[in-house]
C-alpha positions in Angstrom: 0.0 0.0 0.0 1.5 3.4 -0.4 0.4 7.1 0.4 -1.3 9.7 -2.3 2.8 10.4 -2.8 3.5 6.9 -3.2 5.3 6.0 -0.4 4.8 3.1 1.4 2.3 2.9 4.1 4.0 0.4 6.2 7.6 1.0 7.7 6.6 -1.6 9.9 8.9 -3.1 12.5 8.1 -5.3 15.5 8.1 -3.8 19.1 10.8 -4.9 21.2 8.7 -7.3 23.3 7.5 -9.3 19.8 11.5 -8.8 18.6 12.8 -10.5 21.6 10.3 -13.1 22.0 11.1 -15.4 24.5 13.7 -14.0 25.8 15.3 -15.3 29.1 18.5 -15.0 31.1 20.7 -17.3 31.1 22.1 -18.7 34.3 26.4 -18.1 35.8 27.5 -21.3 33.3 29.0 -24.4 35.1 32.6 -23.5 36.3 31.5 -20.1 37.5 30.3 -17.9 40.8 26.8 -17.2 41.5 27.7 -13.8 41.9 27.8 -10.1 39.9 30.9 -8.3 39.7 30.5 -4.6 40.6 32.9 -3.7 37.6 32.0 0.0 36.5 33.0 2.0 33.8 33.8 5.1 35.9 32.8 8.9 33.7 35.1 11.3 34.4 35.0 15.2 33.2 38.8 14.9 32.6 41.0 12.8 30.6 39.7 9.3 30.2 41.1 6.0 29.1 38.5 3.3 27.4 37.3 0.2 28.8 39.7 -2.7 26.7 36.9 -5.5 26.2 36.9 -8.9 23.7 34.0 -9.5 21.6 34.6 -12.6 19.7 32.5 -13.3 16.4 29.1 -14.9 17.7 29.6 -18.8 17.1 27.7 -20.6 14.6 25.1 -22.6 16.2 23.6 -23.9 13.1 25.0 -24.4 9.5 25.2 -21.0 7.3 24.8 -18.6 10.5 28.3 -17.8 10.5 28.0 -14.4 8.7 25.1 -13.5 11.0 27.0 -14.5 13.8 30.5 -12.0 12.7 27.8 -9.4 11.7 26.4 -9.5 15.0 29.7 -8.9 17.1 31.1 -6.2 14.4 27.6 -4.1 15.3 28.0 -4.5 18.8 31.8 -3.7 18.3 31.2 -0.9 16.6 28.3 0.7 18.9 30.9 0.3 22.0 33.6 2.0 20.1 32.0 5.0 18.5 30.6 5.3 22.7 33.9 6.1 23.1 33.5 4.6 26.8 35.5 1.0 25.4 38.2 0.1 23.4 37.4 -3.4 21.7 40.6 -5.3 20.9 41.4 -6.2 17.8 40.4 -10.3 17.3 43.9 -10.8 15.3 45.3 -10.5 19.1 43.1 -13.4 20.5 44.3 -15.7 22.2 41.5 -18.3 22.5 39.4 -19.5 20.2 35.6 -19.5 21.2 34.3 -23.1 20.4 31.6 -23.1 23.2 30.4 -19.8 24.8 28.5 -22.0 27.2 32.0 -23.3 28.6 34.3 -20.8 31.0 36.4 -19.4 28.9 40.4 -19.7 29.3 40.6 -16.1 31.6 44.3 -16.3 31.5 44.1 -16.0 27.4 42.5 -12.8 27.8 44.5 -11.3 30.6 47.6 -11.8 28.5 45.6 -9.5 25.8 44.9 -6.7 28.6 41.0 -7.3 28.1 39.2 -6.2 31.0 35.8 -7.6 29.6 34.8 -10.2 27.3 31.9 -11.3 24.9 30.4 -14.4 23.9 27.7 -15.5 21.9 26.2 -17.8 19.4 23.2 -17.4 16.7 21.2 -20.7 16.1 18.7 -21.4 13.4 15.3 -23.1 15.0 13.4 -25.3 13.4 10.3 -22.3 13.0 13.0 -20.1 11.1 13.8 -17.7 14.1 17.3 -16.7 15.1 18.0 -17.3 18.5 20.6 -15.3 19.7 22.9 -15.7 23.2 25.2 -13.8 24.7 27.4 -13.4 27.8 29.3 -10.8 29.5 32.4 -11.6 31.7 34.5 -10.0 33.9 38.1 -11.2 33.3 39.9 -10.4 36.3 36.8 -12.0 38.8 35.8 -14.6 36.2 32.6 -13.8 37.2 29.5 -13.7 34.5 28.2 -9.8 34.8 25.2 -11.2 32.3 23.7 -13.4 30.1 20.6 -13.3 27.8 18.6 -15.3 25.1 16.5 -14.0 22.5 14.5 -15.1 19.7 13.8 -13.1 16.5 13.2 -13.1 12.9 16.9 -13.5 10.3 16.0 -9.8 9.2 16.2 -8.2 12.5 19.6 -9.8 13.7 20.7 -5.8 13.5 18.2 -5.0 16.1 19.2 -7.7 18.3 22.8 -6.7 18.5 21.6 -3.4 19.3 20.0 -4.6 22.2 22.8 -6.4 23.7 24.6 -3.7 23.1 22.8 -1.3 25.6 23.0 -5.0 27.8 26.5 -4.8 27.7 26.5 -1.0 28.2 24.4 -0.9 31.1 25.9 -3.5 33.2 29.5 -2.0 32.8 28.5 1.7 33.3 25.1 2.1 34.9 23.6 3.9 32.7 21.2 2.7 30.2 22.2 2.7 26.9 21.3 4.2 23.4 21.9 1.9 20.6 18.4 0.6 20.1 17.2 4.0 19.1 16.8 5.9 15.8 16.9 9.3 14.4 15.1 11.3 11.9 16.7 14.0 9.9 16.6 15.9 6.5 18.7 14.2 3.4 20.0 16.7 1.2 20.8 16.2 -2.8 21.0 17.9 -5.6 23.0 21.1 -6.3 22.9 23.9 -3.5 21.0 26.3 -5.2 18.8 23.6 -6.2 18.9 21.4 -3.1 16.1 18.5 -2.4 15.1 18.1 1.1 13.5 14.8 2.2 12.6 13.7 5.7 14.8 9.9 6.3 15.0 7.7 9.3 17.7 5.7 10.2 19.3 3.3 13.3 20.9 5.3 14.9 24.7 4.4 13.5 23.5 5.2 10.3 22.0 1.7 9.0 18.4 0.8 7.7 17.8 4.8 5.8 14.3 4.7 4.6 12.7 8.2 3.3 9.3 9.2 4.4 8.9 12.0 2.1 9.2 12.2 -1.8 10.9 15.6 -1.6 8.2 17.2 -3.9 7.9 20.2 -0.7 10.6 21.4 1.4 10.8 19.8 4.7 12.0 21.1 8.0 12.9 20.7 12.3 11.4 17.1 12.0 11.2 16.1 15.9 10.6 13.0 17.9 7.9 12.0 20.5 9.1 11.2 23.8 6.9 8.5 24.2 5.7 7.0 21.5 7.6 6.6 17.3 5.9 9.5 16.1 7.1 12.5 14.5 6.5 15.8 14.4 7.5 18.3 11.2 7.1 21.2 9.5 6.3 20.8 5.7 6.3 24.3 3.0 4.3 23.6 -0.3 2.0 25.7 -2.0 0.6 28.0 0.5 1.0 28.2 4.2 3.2 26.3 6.4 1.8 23.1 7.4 2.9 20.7 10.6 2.3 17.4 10.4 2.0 14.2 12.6 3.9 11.0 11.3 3.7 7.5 12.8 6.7 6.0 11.8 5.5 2.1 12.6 2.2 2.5 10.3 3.6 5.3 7.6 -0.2 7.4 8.2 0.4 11.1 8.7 -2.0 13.4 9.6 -2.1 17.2 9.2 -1.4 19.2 13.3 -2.5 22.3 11.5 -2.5 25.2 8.7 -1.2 27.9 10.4 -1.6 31.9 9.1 1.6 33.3 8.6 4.7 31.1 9.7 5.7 28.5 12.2 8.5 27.5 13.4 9.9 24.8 16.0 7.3 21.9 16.6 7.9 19.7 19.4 6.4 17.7 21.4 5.6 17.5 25.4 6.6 14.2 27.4 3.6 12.7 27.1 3.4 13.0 23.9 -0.6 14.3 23.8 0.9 18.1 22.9 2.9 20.3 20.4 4.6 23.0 21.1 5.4 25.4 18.4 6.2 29.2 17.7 3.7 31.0 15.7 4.9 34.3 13.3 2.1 37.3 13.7 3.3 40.4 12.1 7.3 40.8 12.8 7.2 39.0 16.3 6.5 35.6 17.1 5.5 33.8 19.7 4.8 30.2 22.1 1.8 28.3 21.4 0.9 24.2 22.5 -1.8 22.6 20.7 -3.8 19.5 22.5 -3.6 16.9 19.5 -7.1 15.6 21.0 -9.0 18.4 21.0 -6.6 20.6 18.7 -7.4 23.6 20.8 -4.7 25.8 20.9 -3.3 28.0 24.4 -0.9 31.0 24.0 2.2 30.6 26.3 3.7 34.1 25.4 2.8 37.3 24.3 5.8 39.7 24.1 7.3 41.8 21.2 10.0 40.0 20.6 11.0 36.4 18.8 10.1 33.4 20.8 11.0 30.1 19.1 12.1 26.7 19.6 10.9 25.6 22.9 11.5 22.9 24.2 10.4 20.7 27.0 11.9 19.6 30.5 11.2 15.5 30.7 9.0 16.2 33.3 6.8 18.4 31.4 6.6 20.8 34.1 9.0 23.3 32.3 10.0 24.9 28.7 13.3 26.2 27.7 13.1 28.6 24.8 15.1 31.3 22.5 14.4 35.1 22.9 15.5 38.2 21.6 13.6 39.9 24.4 16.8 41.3 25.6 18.0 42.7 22.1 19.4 39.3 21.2 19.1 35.5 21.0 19.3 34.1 24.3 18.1 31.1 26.4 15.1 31.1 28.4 13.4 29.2 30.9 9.4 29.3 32.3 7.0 26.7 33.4 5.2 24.8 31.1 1.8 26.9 31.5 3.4 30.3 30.5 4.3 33.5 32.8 7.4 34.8 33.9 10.4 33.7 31.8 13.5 33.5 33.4 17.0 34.3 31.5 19.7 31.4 31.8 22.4 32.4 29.0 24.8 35.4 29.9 27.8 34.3 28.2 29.0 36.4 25.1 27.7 35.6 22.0 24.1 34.6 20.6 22.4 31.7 21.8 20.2 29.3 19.9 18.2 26.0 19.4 17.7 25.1 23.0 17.1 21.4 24.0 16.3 20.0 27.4 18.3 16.3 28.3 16.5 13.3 28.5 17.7 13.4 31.8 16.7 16.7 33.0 20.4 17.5 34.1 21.9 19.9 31.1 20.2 22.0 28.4 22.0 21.5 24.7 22.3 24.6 22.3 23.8 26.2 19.2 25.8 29.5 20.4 27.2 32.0 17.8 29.8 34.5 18.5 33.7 35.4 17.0 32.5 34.2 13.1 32.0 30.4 14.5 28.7 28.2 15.7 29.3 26.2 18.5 27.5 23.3 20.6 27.4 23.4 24.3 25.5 22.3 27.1 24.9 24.1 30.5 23.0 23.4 33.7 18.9 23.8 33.6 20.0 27.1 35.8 22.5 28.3 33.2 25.7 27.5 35.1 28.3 25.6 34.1 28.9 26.2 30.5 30.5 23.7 28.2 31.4 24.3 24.8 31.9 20.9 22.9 32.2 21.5 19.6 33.1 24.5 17.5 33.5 25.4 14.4 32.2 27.5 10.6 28.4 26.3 11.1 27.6 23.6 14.0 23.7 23.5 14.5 20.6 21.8 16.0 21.8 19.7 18.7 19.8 16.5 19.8 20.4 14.8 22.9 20.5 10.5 22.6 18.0 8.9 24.5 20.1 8.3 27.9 21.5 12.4 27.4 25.0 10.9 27.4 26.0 11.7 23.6 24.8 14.9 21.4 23.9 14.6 17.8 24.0 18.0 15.5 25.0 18.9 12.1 27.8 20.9 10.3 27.9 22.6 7.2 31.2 23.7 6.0 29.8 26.1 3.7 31.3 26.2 -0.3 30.2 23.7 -2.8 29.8 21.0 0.1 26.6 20.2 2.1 25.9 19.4 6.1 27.0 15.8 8.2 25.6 15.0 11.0 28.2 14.1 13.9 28.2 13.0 17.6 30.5 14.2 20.8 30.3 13.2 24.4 28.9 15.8 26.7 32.1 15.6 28.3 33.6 17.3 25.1 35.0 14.1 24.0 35.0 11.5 21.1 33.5 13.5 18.0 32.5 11.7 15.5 31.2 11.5 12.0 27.6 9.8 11.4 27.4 7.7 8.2 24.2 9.1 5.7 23.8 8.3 2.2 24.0 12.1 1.5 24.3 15.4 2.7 21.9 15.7 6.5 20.8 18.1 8.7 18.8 19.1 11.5 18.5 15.0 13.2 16.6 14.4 16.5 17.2 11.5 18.3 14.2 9.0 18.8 13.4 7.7 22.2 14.6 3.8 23.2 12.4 1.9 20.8 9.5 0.0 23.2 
């Protein structure tokens, strides 16, 4: 079935609880303790050296799963690298040979190597055609089994499943959840600059599995995330007014939020995900509006002079950051959620942009401009504690992964060349490049998929 632009309807991918049916934990093997190690990947501000871990190549536990079984480990290698929290080994320095990842492996083989943690795990055809997939997590200096999991699936989701024991692994060696089984929505760019075509795409969130939701026909723009549920909000221009629209990734159905008179800017949505908040242009000002998606009635949060855009909500729903020129330029705001008194937050030199509350509550993410570059930074909901991590000609739009750990936003470098997207630590460290078929710009991350 496909849409009246002739897309497909269904982008239709199972829920976690149908992708890891009958999933179960798997029991501290014969040979080890009944016990967890309390190995933690400690975070520090300051310099910081990775976690050395082995992840050997998932054993075979039927004929012709081999590749699936080396695919597997190389996309759970990859996720813990481009963390920047672990530094897997390279296998050409194994030791030992995993026959068995039920047996204990040979710990001494992997001291000599300097890992610190180790992987195991084995992909088996059953007789229904689901993968099951198993896994286990060591700790090499206790010999102690930190976890262990099974999971059945369909072949064409084996991605997925690595994702998952990825955040697994990452959890248990860190203590905070991960982000791996997560997505993100941004706009693909082609075509000449002057020229350029803009389509809404979707991706995992290393860059894998790109499908486009859009044809690219009208100009697409701040696509955005629900909190709660895989829907996303965006702003589409075709003939006439602006138009924001509602887009269920799972089912492909979109539905129209709204035409509004004049522009707007900025949707997002609230925690719950039953709201929109948006900035609306009237005359040269513009300013903070929430529609209720039920009853599509609309409530005015501010009513100044000045430019009030992209707001954006605490995870409690109880406040909004925003950007203001009430003070004669950009700067960061912050109110509660039902309007009133704003409170400033951004004193630093320079213009501040494109605020976005964590995931966690603890930091709010923006785009500052100042001394001819764009830079990404985070500071504390109260404005202290400034951190710049990124700078450069034209950073933009950051978007906070779904545990707040990790920062996504784009950079255009200007000239003939188009915007990446790229990653960094909110400690500053471990930028990164994110793989996209194309030019991108302006992602936002998805939550954990349920």
């Amino acid at each position: 079935m496909t849409d009246k632009d002739g897309l497909p309807n269904m982008l239709y991918r199972p829920s976690r609880r149908q992708i890891i049916s009958g999933m179960a934990a798997l029991g501290v093997v014969a040979g080890g303790r009944n016990a967890f190690a309390q190995k933690r990947v400690v975070i520090p501000e300051g310099e910081f050296t990775p976690l050395p871990i082995a992840i050997t190549n998932f054993v075979a536990g039927t004929p012709g799963d081999a590749e699936v079984g080396v695919g597997v480990s190389q996309v759970i290698t990859n996720n813990l690298k481009r963390s920047g929290l672990f530094a897997p080994i390279d296998q050409a320095a194994f030791i030992e040979r995993i026959s068995n990842p039920d047996s204990p492996p040979t710990f001494q083989s992997w001291k000599q190597i300097n890992a610190q943690a180790l992987v195991l795990g084995r992909m088996t055809r059953q007789g229904d055609g689901r993968l099951k997939a198993e896994f286990r997590l060591w700790d090499v200096n206790t010999q102690q089994q930190l976890a262990g999991q099974q999971y059945f699936t369909s072949p064409e989701y084996w991605r997925r499943i690595a994702h998952i024991i990825s955040d697994q692994i990452y959890e248990r060696l860190t203590g905070e959840k991960g982000y791996f089984d997560s997505r993100v929505v941004f706009v693909d760019e082609t075509g000449a600059k002057e020229r350029r075509v803009k389509r809404l795409a979707l991706m995992d969130q290393d860059g894998a599995n790109v499908r486009y939701l859009t044809k690219g026909s009208d100009l697409v723009l701040t696509p955005r995330f629900s909190p709660s549920t895989q829907e996303i909000t965006y702003m589409e221009f075709g003939q006439g007014d602006p138009r924001v629209y509602l887009f269920n990734v799972e089912t492909g159905q979109r539905e129209i939020v709204g035409n509004f008179p004049g522009m707007s800017f900025s949707p997002r949505f609230s925690p719950d995900g039953q709201r929109i908040i948006m900035s609306l242009q009237q005359g040269g000002n513009s300013n903070l509006f929430v529609m209720d998606l039920r009853s599509k009635s609309m409530t005015r949060l501010t009513d100044t002079p000045a430019i009030d855009t992209s707001p954006s909500y605490s995870p409690d729903g109880s406040r909004i950051c925003f950007e203001s020129d009430r003070g004669g330029k950009p700067q960061i705001y912050v109110m509660s959620a039902n309007g009133g008194g704003a409170q400033r937050i951004s004193f630093n030199e320079g213009s501040y942009s494109t605020p976005v509350w964590s995931p966690r509550g603890d930091y709010i993410a923006f785009t500052k401009q100042g001394g001819g570059q764009f830079a990404i930074g985070i500071m504390k909901t109260d404005g202290s504690g400034e951190r710049i991590l990124t700078a450069g000609f034209h950073n933009e739009g950051p978007t906070f992964s779904p545990n707040g750990r990790v920062v996504m936003f784009f950079r255009d470098p200007g000239g003939s060349g188009g915007p990446s997207l790229y990653t960094v630590d909110i400690s500053g460290r471990n930028e990164l490049r994110v793989p996209t078929p194309g030019f991108a710009s302006d992602p936002a991350w998805s939550p954990l998929l349920s």
